[in-house]
N, C-alpha and C positions, 0 to 999 in steps of 0.2 A: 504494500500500500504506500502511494508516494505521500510525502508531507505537503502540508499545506505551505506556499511561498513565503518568504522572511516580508518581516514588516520594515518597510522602507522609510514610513514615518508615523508616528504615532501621537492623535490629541485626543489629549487626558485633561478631561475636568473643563473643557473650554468652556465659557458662560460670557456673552456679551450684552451688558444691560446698556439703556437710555432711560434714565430715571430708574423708573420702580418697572420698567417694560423688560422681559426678558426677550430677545431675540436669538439668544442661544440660551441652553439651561443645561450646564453638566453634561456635556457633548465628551463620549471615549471613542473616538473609530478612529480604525488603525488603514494604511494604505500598502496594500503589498507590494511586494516589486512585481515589477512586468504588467499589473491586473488594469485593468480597464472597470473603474470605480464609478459609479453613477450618485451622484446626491439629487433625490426625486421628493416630490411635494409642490403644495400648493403654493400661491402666491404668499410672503412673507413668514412660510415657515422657517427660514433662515439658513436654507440650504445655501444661496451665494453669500450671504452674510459668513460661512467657515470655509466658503472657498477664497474672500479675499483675507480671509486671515491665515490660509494656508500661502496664499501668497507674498504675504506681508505687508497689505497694503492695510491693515488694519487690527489695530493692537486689543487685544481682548480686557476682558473686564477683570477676568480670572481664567486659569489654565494653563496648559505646558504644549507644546511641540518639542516631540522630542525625533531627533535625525541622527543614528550612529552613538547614541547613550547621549548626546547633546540637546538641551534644551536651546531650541533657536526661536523663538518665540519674539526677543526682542532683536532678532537679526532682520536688520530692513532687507527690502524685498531685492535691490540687486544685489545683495550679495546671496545670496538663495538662488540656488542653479534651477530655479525652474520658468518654462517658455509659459505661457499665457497667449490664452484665444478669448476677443471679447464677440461680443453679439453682431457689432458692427466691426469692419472690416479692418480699420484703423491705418491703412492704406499711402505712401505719401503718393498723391498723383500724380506731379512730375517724374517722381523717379518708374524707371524699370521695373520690369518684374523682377528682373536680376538682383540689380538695386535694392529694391525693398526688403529681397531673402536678406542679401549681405548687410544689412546695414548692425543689426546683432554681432555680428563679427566686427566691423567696423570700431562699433565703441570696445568693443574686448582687444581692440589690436592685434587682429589678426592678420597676417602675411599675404598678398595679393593672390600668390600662385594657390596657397592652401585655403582663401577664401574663394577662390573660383571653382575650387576643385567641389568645394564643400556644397557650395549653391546650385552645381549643376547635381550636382547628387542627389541633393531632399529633392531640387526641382524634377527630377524623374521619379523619385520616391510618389509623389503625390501628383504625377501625369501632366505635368506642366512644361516638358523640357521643350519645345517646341514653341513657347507661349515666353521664353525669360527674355526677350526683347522688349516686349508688348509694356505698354503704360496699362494701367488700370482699368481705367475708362473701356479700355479695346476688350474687357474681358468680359465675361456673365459675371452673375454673382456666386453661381459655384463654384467657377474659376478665378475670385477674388476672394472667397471666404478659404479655398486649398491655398492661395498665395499666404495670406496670415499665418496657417497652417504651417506651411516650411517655413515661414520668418522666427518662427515660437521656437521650432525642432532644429535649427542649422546650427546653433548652438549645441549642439547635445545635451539639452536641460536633461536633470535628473529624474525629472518630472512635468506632465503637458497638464495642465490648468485649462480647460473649457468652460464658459460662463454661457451658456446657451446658444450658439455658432451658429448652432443650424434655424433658428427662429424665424429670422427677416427670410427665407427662401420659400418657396412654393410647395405643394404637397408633392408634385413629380422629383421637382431639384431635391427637395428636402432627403428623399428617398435615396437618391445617387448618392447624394452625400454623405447619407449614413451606411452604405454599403463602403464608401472610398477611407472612413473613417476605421472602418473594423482592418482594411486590408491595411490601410498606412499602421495602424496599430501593432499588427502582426510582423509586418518590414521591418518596423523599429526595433521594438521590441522595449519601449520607454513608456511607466506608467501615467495612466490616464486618468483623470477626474474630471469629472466630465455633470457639470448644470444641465439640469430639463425639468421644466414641468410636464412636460409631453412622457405620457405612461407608455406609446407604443413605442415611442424613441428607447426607454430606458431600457425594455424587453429586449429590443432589438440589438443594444450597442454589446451591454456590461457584461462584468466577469461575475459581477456580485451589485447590491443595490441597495443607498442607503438611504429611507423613508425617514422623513423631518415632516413634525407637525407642531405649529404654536411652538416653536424652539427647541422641542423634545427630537429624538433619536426612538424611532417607535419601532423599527425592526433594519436588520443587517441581513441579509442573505443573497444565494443565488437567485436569478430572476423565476427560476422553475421551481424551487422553494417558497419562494414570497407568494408567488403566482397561485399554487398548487395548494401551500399550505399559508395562509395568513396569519400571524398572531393575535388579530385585534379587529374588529370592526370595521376601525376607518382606513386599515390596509386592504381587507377584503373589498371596502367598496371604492380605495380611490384607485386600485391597481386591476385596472379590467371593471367587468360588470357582473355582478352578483345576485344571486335572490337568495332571500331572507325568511324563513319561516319562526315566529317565536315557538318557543317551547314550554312546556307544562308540564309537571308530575316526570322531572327526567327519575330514569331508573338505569343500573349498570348492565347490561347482559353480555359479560366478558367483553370483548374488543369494542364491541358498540356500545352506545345508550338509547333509550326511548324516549318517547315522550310524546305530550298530546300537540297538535296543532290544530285547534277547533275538534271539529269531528273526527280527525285523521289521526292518526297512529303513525310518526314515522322517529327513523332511526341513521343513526349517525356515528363516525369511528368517534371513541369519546378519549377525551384526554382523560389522565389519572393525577388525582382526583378530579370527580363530577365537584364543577363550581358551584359554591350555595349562591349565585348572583343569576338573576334573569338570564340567560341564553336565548342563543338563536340557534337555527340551522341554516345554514351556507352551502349553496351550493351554483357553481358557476353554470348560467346559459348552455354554454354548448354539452354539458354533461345529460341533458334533458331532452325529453322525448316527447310525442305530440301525440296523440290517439283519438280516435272516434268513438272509440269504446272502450271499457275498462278491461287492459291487459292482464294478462296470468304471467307475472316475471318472481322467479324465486331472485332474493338478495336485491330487487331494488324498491324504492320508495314508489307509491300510486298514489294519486288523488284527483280529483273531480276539480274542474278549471271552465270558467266562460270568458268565449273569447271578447275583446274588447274593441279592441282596434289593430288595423293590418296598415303597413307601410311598405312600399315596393320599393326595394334597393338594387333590383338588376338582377344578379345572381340570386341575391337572397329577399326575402322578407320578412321584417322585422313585427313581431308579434307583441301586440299587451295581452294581456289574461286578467283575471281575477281570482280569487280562489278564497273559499272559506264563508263564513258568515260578518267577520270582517273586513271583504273586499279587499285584500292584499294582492297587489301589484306584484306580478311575473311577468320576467321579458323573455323573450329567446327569440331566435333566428332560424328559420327553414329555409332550404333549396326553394327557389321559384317556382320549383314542380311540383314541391310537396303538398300531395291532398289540403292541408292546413293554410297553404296560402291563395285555396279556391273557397275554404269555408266564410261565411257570411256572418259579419257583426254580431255578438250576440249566441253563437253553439255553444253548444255544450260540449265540452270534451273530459281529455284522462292525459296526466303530465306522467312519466313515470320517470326514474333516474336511479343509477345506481346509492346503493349504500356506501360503497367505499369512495364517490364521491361527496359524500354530504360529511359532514365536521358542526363541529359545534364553536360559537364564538361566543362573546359575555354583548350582551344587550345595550 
């Protein structure tokens, strides 16, 4: 079994307040070497808030950075070997595209011959060799946001610093660039941290994914971890999309538990111990099944469901439901062929879904 990668840097206890507001609170996460790290969450949960303090452009209230058993916490930001990608392109427009790689080298004093060598390298690294004559302006914007890109990396920072890069660009470009991102990743071979609120982004890029909410640290994991298994509520509904049944009278029955949902009887892998605090059950859309009629399935969840409303999305369509005596909202998605997306406002139907996908969360 191999080990998990060495921690390249490590913040312990970070907390940055303004007044009595916290914008970080007792933040520990650790950055490995080589990993492609994601800080994900909503607006002002303070995920760029510990990205400029990892780059030092912003001193904490309390806490350590520590790099190689050194605390660098009050080491300003040039002298910290690490490159930085802001939202906007940051660009100088007279110069080159040459130009702009080199200029990082430039203030470092770097050698003409070993800066050309350097620049034409990243600039093939990130598909641009062809393009380092070119001023700015001559480019797209996914061919200015990779220019930043090698400007950040020609340096050999010890570490790449992303504040949300791919934002200003389109759903198509946005796409290229998060495919040109995984592969420059892999070339390098230099770790990533990497800003998004965007939840498909973060599934997409990371090696691991670190959820901020209200300046808390609410889960660390792989994206198929997080994804798969939640620890909390507002990870299960802000990572993808979820349905929720509350639970009643839970009881243990070895790996699973029970409980009531209105009139339904359904069951779930249960953690140990069963929580004495409200529950839910959890379980993602695409784990769920559509029926005309009430199936015969050993090991999965059934229940009786009216449709609500249909939305045509092309391939698929997207479905509301209700279900129970308190009209609880289910989403899910069918194939455009499936019977389900010819049924009319108002059927009745049967939801069924495995047990080993349903889980229990605290309410």
């Amino acid at each position: 079994m191999s080990s998990s990668p060495a921690v390249q840097l490590s913040a312990q206890g970070i907390s940055q307040y303004y007044g009595k507001f916290a914008a970080l609170d007792n933040i520990d996460l650790d950055v490995r070497q080589g990993e492609f790290l994601t800080l994900l969450g909503p607006s002002g949960s303070g995920k760029t808030t510990l990205l400029m303090i990892l780059a030092g452009f912003l001193n904490p209230t309390a806490g350590k950075l520590i790099e190689h058993g050194e605390d660098i916490i009050k080491r300003s930001a040039e002298k910290r070997n690490f490159g930085m990608v802001f939202q906007g392109y940051a660009l100088f427009p007279h110069m080159s595209v040459a130009d702009n790689v080199a200029y990082p080298l430039r203030i470092r004093k770097v050698g003409a011959e070993e800066r050309q060598r350097k620049v034409k390298h990243i600039l093939e690294v990130v598909g641009l060799g062809a393009h380092m004559h070119k001023k700015p302006a001559e480019l797209s914007g996914g061919q200015q946001q990779r220019v930043a890109i090698a400007r950040a990396l020609v340096f050999e920072p010890d570490m790449l610093l992303l504040d949300e890069p791919l934002s200003a660009l389109d759903k198509n470009l946005r796409e290229q660039l998060q495919a040109e991102l995984q592969r420059i990743h892999r070339q390098v071979g230099t770790s990533f941290v990497f800003v998004t609120h965007d939840q498909n982004e973060a599934l997409a890029l990371s090696s691991r994914i670190a959820i901020f909410n209200h300046g808390k640290l609410t889960q660390v994991d792989t994206p198929e971890n997080i994804y798969n298994r939640p620890e909390s509520r507002f990870v299960a509904e802000f990572l993808g999309k979820m349905n929720l049944f509350p639970m009643a009278d839970l009881t243990r029955n070895g790996p699973t538990a029970s409980g009531r949902c209105g009139d339904n009887v359904l069951h779930a892998v249960a953690p140990a111990p069963l929580s004495k605090l409200p529950s839910v059950l959890a379980v993602r859309p695409e784990h769920m099944e559509l029926h005309s009629e009430r199936p015969a399935r050993d090991g999965y969840n059934v229940m009786p469901a009216q449709l609500t409303e249909k939305v045509y999305q092309g391939s698929s369509t997207h479905l509301s439901l209700k279900v129970g005596g308190d009209n609880l909202p289910v989403n899910l998605s069918v194939p455009g062929n499936h019977p389900g997306a010819l049924m009319p406002g108002g059927a009745s139907v049967w939801l069924s879904w495995p047990v080993q996908q349903s889980f229990l969360l605290q309410a």
